[in-house]
N, C-alpha and C positions, 0 to 999 in steps of 0.2 A: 821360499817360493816353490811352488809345484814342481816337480823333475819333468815334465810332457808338456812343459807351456813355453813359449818367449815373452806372452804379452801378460802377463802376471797376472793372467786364470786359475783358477782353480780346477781346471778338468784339462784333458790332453786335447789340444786344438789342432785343427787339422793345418794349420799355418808350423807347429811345431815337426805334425809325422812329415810333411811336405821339404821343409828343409833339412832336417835330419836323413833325410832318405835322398835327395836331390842335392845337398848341399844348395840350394836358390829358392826365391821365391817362386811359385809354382803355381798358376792360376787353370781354377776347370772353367771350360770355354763351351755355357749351353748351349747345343744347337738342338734342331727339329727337322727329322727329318720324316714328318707326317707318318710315323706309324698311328697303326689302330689298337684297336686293344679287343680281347675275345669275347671283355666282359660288357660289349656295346652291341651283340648280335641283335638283343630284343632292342635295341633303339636305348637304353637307359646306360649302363654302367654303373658305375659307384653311387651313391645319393648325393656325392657332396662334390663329383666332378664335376666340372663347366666344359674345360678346353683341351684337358690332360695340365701335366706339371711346365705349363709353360710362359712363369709370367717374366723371368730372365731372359726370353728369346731377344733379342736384338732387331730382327725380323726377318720373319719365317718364310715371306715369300721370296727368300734368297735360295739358291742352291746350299748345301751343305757347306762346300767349298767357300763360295761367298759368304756364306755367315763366321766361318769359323774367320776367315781372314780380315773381315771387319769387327770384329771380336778384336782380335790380336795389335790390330793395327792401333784401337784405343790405348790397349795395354801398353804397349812400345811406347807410348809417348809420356808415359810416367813413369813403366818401371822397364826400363830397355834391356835389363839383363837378364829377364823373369824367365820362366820356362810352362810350358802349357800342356792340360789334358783334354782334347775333345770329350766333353759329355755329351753324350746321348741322354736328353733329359724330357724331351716331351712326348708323350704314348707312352707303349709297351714296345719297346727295340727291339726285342726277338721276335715279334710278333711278324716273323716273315720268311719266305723262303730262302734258303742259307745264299742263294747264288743274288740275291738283292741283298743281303745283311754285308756280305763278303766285300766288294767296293767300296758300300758306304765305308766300311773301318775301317779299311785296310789304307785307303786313298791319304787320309788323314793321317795316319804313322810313317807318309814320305817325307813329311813337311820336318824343316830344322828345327829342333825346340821343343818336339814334340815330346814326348817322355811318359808318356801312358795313354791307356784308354779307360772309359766311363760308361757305363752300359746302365741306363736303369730300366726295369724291366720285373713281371711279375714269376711269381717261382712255378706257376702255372701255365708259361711258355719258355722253356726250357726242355726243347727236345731231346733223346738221347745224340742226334746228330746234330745238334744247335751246340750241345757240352760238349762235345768233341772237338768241334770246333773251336769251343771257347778255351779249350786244353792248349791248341796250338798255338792260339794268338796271347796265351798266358803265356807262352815261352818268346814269344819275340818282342812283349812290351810290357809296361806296369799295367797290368788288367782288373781296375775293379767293377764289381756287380752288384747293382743297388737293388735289392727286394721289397717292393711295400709288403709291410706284413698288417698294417695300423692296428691293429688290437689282435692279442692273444686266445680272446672267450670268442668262442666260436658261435654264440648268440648274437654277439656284436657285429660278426663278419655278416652273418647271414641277415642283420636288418639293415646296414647298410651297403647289403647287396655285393660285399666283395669275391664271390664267384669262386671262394677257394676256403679252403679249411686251414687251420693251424698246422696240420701234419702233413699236408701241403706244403707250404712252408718250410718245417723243420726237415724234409726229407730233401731238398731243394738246398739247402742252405748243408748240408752232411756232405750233397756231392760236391759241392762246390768245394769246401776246403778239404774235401776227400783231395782236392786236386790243387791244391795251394795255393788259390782264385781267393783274393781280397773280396769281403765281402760284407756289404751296408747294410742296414736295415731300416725301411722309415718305419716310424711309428707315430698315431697322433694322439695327443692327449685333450679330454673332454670331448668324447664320441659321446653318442645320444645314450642316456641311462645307465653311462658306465661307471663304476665306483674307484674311490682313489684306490682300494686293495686293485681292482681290474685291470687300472692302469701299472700300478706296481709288478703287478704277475706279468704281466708282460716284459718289462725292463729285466726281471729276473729269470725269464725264459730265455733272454738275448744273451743275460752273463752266463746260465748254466750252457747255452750252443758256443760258448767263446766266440760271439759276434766279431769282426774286425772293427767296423765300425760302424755310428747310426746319426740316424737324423731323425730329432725328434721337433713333434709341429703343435702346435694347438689346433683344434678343431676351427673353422670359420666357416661364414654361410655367404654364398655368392648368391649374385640373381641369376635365376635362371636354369637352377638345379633343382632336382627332387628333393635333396635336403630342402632350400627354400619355400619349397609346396608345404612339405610336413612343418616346419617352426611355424608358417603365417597361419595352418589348421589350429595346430595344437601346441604351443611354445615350450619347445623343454628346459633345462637347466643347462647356461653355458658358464664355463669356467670365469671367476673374477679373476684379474692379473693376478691379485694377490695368491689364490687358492692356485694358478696354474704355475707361477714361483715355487711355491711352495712341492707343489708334485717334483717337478720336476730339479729342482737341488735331491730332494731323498731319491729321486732314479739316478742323479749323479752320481752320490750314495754307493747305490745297490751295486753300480756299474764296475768292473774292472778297470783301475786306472792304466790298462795299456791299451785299453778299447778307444779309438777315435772317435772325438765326439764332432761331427758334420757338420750339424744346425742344431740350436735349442730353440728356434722360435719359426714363424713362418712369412709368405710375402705377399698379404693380398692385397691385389690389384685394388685403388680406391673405390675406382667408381662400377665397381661390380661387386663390392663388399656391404653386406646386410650388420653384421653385427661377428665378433665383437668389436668396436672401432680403437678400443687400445693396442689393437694389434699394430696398427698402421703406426705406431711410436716403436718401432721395432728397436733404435739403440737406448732407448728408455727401459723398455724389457731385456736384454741383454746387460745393461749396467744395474737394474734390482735385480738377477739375477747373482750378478759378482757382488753385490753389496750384502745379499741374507745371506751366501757363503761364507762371507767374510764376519757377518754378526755372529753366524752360531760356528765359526772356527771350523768350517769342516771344507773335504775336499771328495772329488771322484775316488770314489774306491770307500772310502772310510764312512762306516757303518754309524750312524748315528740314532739314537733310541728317540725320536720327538715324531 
């Protein structure tokens, strides 16, 4: 069996660094706490945003406070002895003045049980006094920082509009573990016109910056987004299950097997989902995932020629 798994994976699961590191089960607890994001000045943002990353919310017109303890309160009742990390998971989290950021986080690391924080956030709001801060609150808790980077080729960022460049990114991603700040990366597989080398070179960008760890998505089209204007014009090529299996075992692959792997699939909301609809089988994609690992013998980390 894998050295990085408990639940007989074949890639390091974030359920293995969690209690390895905790000794406990250890759940992230998404809240929302209405950031914006820089990349929404002209009204648009991403092409394929709808709401931000927030279909986990619980619900968002709760206080922070409120959400996280109705989070928590489910969890108690099946696994009573778990331990939890506020994520910051819908917007851009740093997208604020540090004397608004500084409560929200901080309020949350009173509570008992608590044992980290979750920040996601783009590596193009990242102040030099936003990292300073993120320096000290690395020392008084588990600190991790999730970056979307979603593709590497910097053609891709720039048609679906993502407001930042690759070296962006990689110089974002240098200070953070300049400063021993655990740190994510999402990425999604099957952007508009991108080839499986484009998606590859990406995964292989992550393992040469020694990623800590990533979440990797499949592309999806919601209603309501610019993406969904562009596919109903002109319809491009989305990934079949089969074809986004397959990518994504060879980034397993490519990947260092100490690097955490977060997500391998994604969560669209039903009735705001255009297409792919296989998605919405999410432990069907997660179990052929472990099933063509297990056909062609291979694991994270191990290079395989096919």
């Amino acid at each position: 069996m894998f050295k990085y798994t408990l639940d007989n994976k074949r890639y390091h699961t974030l359920n293995y660094f969690y209690r390895t590191k905790f000794k406990s089960k250890v759940f992230k607890v998404p809240l929302d706490a209405h950031m914006s994001c820089p990349n929404k000045k002209d009204g648009h943002g991403c092409i394929f945003c709808r709401n931000g990353s927030g279909a986990n919310i619980t619900d968002n017109t709760l206080s922070i406070k409120e959400q996280f303890l109705k989070n928590i309160e489910i969890l108690e009742h099946k696994w009573p002895n778990s331990l939890y990390i506020p994520y910051f998971q819908s917007g851009t989290n740093t997208y604020a003045p540090l004397d608004k950021l500084k409560p929200l986080f901080e309020e949350l690391l009173t509570y008992p049980k608590v044992v980290g924080l979750a920040i996601a956030t783009r590596p193009d709001t990242i102040s030099d006094e936003v990292l300073e801060y993120l320096k000290e609150l690395n020392k008084k808790t588990f600190l991790t920082i999730e970056l979307g980077l979603q593709s590497s080729n910097d053609n891709t960022l720039k048609f679906i509009k993502r407001g930042h460049d690759t070296k962006c990114f990689i110089d974002m991603v240098k200070k953070l573990k300049d400063n021993h700040i655990f740190t994510v990366a999402h990425i999604i597989n099957g952007l508009p016109y991108e080839t499986r080398e484009d998606m590859l070179n990406t995964v292989k960008l992550l393992n040469d910056l020694k990623i800590d760890g990533i979440k990797i998505h499949m592309l999806y089209i919601s209603k309501g987004t610019e993406l969904a204007q562009i596919y109903e014009k002109e319809p491009f090529s989305m990934l079949t299950k089969e074809e986004y299996i397959d990518i994504v075992v060879k980034e397993l692959e490519l990947l260092d097997e100490k690097i955490v792997i977060e997500r391998i699939t994604g969560d669209p909301i039903k009735d705001e989902l255009i297409t792919p609809s296989w998605l919405l089988k999410k432990f069907c994609v997660l179990n052929d995932i472990d099933k063509e690992m297990v056909k062609r013998n291979t694991y994270q980390g191990i290079k395989v020629n096919k």
